[in-house]
C-alpha positions as CSV (number, residue, x, y, z in Angstrom):
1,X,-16.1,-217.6,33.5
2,X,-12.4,-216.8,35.3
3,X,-10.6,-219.2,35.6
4,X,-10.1,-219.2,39.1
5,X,-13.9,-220.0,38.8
6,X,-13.7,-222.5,36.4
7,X,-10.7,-224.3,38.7
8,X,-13.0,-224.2,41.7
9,X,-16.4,-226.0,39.9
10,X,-13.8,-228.5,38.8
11,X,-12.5,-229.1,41.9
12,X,-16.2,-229.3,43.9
13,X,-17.7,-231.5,40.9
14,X,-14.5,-233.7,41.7
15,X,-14.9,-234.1,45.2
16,X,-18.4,-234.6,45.2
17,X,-18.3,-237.3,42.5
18,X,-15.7,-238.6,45.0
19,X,-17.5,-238.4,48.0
20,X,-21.0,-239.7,46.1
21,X,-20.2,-241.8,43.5
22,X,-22.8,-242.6,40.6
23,X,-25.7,-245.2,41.8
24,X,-25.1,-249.2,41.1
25,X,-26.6,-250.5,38.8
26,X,-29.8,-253.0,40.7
27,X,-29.4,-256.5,41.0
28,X,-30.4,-257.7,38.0
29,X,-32.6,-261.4,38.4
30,X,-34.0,-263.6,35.4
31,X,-36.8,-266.1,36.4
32,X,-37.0,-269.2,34.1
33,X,-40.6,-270.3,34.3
34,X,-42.0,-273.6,32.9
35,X,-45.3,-273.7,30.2
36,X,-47.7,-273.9,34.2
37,X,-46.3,-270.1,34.0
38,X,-46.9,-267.6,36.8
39,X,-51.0,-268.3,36.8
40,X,-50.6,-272.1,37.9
41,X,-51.9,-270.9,41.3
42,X,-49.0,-273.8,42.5
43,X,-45.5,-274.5,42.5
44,X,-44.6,-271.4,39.8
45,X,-46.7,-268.9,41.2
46,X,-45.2,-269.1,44.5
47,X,-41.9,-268.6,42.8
48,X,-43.3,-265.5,41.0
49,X,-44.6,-263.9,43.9
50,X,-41.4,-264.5,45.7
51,X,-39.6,-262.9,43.3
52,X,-42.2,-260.0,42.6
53,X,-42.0,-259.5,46.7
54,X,-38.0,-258.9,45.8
55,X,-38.5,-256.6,43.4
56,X,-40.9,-254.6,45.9
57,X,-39.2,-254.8,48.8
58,X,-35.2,-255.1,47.5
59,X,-35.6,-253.3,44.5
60,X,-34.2,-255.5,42.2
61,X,-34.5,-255.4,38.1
62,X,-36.3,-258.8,37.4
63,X,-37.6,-260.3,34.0
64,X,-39.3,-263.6,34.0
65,X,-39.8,-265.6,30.7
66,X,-42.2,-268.1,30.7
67,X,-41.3,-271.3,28.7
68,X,-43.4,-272.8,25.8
69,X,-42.2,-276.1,26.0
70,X,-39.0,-278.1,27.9
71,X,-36.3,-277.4,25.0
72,X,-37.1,-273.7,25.6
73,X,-34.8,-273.5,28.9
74,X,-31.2,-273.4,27.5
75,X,-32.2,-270.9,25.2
76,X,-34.4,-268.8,27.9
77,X,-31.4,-269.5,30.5
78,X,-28.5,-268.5,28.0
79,X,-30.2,-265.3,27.0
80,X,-29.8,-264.1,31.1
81,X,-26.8,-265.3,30.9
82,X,-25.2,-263.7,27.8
83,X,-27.0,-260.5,29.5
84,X,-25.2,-260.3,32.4
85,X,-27.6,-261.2,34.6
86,X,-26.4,-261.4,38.2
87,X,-28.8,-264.5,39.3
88,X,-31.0,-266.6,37.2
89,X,-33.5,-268.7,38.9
90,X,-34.7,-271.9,37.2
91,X,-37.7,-273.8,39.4
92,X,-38.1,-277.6,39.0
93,X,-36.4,-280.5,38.7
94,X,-37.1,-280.3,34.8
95,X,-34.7,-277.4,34.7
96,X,-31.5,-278.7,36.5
97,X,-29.8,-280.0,33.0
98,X,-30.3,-276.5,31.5
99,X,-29.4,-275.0,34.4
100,X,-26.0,-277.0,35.0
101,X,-25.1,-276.5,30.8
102,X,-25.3,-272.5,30.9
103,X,-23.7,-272.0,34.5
104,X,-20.5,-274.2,32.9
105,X,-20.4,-271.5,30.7
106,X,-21.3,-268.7,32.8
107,X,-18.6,-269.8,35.6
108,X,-18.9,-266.5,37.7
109,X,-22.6,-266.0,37.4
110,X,-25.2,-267.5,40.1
111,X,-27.8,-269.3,40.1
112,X,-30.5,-271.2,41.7
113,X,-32.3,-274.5,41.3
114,X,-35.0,-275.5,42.9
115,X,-36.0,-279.3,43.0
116,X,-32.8,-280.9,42.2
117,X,-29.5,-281.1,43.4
118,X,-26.4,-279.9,41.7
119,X,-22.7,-280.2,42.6
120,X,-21.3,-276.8,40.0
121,X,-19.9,-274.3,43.2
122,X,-22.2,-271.7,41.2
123,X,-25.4,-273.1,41.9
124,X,-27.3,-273.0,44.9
125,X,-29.7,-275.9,44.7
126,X,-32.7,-275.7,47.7
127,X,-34.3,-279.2,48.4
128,X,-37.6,-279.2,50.2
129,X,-38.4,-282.1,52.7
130,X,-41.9,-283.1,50.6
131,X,-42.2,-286.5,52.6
132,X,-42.6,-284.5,56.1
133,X,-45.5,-282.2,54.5
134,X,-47.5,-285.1,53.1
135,X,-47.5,-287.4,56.0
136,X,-49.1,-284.4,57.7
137,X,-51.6,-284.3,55.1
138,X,-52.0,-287.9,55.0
139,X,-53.0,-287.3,58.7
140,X,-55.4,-285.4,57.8
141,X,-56.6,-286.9,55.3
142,X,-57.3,-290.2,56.8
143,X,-58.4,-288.8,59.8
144,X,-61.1,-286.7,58.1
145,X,-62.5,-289.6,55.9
146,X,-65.6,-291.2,56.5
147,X,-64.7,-294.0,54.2
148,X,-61.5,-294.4,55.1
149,X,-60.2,-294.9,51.6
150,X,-58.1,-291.7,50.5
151,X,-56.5,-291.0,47.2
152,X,-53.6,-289.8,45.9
153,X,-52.9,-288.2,42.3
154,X,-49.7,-287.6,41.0
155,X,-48.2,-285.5,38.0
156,X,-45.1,-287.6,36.6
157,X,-44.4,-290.8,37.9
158,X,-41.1,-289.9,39.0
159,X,-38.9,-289.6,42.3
160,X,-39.6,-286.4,43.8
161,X,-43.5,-287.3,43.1
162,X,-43.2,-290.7,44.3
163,X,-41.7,-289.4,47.4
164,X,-44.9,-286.9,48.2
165,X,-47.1,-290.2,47.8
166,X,-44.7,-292.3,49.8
167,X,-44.9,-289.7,53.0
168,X,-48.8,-289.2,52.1
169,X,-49.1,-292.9,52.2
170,X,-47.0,-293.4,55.2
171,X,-49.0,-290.6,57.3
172,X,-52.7,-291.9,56.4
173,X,-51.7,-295.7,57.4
174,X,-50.0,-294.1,60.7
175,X,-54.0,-293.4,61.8
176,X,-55.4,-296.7,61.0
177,X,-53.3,-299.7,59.4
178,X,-57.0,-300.2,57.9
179,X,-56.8,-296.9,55.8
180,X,-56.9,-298.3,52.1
181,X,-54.5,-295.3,49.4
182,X,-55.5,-295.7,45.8
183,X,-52.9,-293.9,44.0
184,X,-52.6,-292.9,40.0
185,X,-50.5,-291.0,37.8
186,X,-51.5,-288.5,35.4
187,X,-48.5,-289.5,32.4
188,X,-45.0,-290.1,31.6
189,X,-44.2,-286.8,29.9
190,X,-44.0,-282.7,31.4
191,X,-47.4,-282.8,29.9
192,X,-48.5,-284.2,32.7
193,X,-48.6,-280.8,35.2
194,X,-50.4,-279.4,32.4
195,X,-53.5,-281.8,32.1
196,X,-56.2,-280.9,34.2
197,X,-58.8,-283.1,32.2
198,X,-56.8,-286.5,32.4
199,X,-56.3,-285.6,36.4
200,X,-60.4,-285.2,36.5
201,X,-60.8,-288.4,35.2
202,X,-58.5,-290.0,37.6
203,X,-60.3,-288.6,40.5
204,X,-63.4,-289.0,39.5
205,X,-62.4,-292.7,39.2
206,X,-60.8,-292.7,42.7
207,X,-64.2,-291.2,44.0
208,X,-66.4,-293.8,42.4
209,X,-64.0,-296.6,44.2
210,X,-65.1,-294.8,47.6
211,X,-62.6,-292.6,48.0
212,X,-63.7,-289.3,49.8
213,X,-60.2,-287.2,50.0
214,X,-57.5,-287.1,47.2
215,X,-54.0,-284.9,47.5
216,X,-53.0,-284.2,44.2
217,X,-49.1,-283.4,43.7
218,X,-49.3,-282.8,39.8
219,X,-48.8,-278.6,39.0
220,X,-52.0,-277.3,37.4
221,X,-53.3,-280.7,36.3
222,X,-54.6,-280.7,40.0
223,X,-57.2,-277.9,39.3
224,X,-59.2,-280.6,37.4
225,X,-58.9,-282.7,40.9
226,X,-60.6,-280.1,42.5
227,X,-63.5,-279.5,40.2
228,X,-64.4,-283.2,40.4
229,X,-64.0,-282.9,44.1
230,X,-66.4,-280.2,44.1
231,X,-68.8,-281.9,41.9
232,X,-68.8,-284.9,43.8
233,X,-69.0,-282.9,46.9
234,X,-66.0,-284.7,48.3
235,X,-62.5,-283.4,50.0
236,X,-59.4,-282.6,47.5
237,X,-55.6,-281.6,49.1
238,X,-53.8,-278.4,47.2
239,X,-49.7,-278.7,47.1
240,X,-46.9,-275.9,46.7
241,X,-48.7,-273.2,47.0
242,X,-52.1,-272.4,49.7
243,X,-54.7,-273.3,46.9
244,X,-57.2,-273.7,49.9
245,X,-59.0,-270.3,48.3
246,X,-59.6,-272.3,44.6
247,X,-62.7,-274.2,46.0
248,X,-63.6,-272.6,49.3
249,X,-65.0,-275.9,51.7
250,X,-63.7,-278.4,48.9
251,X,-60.1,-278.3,49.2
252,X,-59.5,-279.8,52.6
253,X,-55.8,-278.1,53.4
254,X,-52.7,-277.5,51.5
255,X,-49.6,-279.3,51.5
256,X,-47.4,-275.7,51.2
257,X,-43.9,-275.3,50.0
258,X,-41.9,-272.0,51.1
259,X,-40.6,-272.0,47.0
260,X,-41.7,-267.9,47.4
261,X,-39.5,-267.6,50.6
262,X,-36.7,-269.5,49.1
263,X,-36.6,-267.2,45.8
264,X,-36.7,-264.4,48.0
265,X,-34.0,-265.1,50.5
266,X,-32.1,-266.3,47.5
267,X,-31.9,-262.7,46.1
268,X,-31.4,-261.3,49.1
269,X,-28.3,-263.3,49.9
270,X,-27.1,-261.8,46.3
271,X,-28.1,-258.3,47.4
272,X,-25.7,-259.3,50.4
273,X,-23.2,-260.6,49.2
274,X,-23.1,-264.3,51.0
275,X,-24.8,-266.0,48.2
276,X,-23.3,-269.5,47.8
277,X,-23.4,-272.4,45.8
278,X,-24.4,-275.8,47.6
279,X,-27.5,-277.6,48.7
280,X,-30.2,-276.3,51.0
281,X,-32.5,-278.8,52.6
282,X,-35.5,-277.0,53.8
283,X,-38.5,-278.9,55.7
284,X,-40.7,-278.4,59.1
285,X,-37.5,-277.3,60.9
286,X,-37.3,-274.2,58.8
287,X,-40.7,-273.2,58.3
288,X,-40.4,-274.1,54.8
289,X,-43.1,-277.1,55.1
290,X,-46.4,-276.7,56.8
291,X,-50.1,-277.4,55.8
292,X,-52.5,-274.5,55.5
293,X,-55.2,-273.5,57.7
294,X,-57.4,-269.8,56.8
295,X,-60.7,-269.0,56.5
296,X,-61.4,-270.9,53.3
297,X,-61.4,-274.0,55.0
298,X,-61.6,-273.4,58.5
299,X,-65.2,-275.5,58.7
300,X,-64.0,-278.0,57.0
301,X,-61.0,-278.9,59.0
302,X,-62.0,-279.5,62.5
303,X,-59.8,-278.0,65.2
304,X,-59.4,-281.6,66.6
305,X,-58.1,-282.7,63.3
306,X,-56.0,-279.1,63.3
307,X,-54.8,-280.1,67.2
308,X,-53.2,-283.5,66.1
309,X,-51.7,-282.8,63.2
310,X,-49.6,-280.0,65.2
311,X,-48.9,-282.5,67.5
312,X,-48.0,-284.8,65.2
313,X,-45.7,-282.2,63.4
314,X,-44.4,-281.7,67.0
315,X,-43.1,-285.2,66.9
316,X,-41.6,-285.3,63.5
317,X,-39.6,-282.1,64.8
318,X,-39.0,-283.8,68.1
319,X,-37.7,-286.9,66.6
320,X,-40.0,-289.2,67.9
321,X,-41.8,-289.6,64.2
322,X,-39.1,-290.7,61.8
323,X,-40.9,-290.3,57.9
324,X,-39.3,-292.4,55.4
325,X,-37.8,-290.7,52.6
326,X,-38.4,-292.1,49.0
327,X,-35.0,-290.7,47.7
328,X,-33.3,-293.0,50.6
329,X,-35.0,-296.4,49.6
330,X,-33.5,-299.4,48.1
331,X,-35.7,-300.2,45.8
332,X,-39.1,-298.6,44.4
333,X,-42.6,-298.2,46.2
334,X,-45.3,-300.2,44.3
335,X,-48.4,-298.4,43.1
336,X,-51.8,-300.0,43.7
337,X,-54.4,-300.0,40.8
């Protein structure tokens, strides 16, 4: 080739480099999942599918490791990490110590906790307003029984679960001061979002005592609270997630956290840009709280029942409903036997 040739394809393959540089690299997320994994059809699926609907719709590079057991997350988390990972997403409360150790590490990496708050300027920490969701179900729930003696079935017996039961409890005794709440725990240990027989047993328990409706806030133990609510043809409440398609005409609503929209916007701030550190309260006022209503239960919650607990939502938005807030009480709620 001449080499005024030569010159001139140097020059064009220079200016166009210029002009169109090589593509970035995509944002690169790591999802930290506990052992209820993406299949829990609750609180971790709707952070998969949040994050799945980034990688659709963003195009993002995303890996998701499913944890065998608690000690797991360091490890799980450090690898992102040490992998240059751009924003690693842990979901839970159970998470926030692992979380906190590897992003004092990782100093200019992000990431996000869900569940828990956390003071490091590198985590964004979102906090959902539980309390407001499950006094709407507690609505509901008292205002559907025929027995007037509703249930309410925990996971660990621990603040963020204690403040579900609290709202629940709060929003049932809000209908009639005559509503009775029998309330149990499933254990003391993470085993206890994973133990769908011992959460059967409870509510099979709770039904024999006359109750006819039971929300269960306990990860995938509460699939065993629906197949006793099916068996006993009686009324069960799903959490996190819409689980109102489980058990078609058994599970009464859902008490539904916007975990998948919070992932979501989450990487999208990234993508952005303006992703920040901090706590995010998210409740009715955002859309982030509601209770489910589809076909899967639509005969089974009446539209009266539907009618007041919108306007009852419309009242806690309003102001004129205040729902106390475990995490702001003095001392601990007792739980009946």
């Amino acid at each position: 080739m001449p080499r005024r040739s030569w010159l001139l394809c140097l020059i064009l393959f220079l200016l166009t480099h210029r002009a169109f540089p090589l593509a970035t690299q995509p944002l690169k997320v790591g999802l930290v999942l506990d052992r209820g994994g993406k299949d829990d059809k609750s609180f971790n699926a709707s952070a998969f599918r949040g994050a799945t609907r980034a990688q659709k719709e963003l195009t993002i590079h995303l890996k998701v490791l499913e944890c065998s057991s608690d000690s797991a997350f360091v490890p799980s988390i450090r690898t992102f990490a040490q992998h240059g990972y751009d924003l690693i997403i842990g979901i839970g409360f159970v998470q926030k110590s692992a979380i906190e150790a590897v992003a004092k590490q990782f100093p200019n990496l992000s990431f996000l906790l869900i569940d828990a708050p956390s003071t490091l300027p590198n985590i964004r920490s979102i906090i959902f307003q539980e309390h407001e969701g499950s006094y709407l179900v507690g609505t509901i729930a008292a205002l559907t029984s025929k027995t007037k003696s509703v249930g309410f079935i925990g996971g660990m017996d621990i603040p963020l679960i204690r403040r579900f039961e609290l709202g629940y409890r709060t929003g049932a005794q809000s209908v009639s001061s005559l509503v009775k709440i029998l309330t149990h725990y499933v254990g003391s240990s993470s085993e206890a979002w994973r133990d769908p027989a011992r959460a059967k047993e409870l509510a099979l328990l709770q039904f024999s005592k006359g109750v006819d409706v039971v929300f269960c806030a306990a990860g995938s133990s509460c699939l065993g609270v629906f197949d006793a609510a099916e068996e006993r043809k009686k009324f069960a409440i799903g959490v996190d997630s819409n689980q109102n398609w489980v058990k078609p005409g058994t599970i009464l609503t859902s008490m539904v956290k916007g975990v998948d929209q919070a992932v979501f916007d989450s990487i999208r701030l990234k993508l952005r840009g303006s992703f920040t550190g901090g706590t995010v309260h998210m409740g009715l006022k955002e859309d982030a709280i509601s209770f489910s209503i589809d076909e899967n239960n639509r005969k089974v919650l009446t539209p009266a029942v539907e009618q007041e607990a919108l306007n009852i939502r419309e009242q806690i938005l309003n102001g004129l409903i205040k729902v106390p807030d475990y995490y702001h009480l003095n001392k601990p709620l007792s739980t009946p036997k």
